[in-house]
N, C-alpha and C positions, 0 to 999 in steps of 0.2 A: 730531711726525711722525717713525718709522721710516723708516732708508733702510739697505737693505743695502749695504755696504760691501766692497772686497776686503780680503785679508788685509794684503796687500802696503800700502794704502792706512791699513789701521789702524794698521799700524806705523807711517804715518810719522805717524800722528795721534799716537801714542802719544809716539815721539821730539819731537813739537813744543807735547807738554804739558809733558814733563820740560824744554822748553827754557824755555816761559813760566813755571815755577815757580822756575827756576834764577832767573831776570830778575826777578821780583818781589821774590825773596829777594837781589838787590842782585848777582848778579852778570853779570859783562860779560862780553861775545862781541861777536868782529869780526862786521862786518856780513857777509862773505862765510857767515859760519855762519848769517847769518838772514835768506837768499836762499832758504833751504831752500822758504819759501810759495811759492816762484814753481813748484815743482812740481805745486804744486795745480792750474793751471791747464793739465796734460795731460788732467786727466780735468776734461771741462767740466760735468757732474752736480756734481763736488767743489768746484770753483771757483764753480758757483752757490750751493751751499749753505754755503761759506767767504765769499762776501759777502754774501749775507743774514745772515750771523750777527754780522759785525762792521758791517753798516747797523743792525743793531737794537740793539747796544752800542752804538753811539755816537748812537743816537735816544734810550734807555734815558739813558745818559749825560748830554744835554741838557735833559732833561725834556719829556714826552712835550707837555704844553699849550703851545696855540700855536705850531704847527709840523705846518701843516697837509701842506705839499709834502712833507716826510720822511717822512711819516704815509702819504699817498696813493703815494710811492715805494716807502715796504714794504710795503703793502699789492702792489703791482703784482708785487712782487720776489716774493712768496711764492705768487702767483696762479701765477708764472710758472714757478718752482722745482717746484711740484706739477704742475702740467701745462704744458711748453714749448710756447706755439703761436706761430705766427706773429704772429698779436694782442696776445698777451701781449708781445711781441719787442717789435712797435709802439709799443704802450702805454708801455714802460720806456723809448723812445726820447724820445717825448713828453716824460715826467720829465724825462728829459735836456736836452731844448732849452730846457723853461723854468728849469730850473735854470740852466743859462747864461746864460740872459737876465736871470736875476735877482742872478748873482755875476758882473757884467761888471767888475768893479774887479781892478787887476792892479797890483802893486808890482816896483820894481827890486828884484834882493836879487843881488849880486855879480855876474856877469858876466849874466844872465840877467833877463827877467820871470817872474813867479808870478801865480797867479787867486789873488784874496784868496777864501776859501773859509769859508762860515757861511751862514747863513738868515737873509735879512733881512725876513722878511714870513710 
């Protein structure tokens, strides 16, 4: 799927490849240097298509068999990305609740709770 992009935005795609190659290749950056993603979500077109990409990395990542809800959530994600509708909105909500439902496990981890997070089913 083509999606035209601004200039303005391709650079910062450009700047945040050089940053993921830097990091593969072993070196560190403060975290304030890799706050930079949260830009992504000014433009909400780039912030859809920035988490459909790291939802299919890390489907791709766990192996696609047997992983039916991450399957039926990318599929909804990429329904949605190509054409935004209210339904689609719904539908990705839907994912959401049952996901919930199904990662209701929460651990202490220092001052705070966490959702224990994975697919159990």
């Amino acid at each position: 799927m083509k999606t035209k992009i601004s200039p303005k935005l391709a650079a910062k795609l450009r700047r945040l490849a050089e940053l993921a190659k830097a990091l593969r290749d072993g070196q560190q950056f403060s975290i304030t240097r890799l706050t930079a993603i949260k830009s992504f979500c000014e433009d909400r077109q780039a912030a859809n298509h920035f988490v459909l990409h790291l939802a299919e990395l890390a489907h791709n990542h766990v192996g696609k068999q047997d992983k039916p809800l991450t399957a039926k959530a990318i599929s909804r994600m990429q329904a949605y990305v190509a054409k935004p509708t209210k339904k689609g909105e719904s539908d990705l909500f839907d994912c959401l609740t049952e996901l919930e439902n199904i990662q209701n496990e929460y651990q202490k981890v220092h001052w705070s709770q966490v959702r224990v997070i994975g697919e159990k089913h």
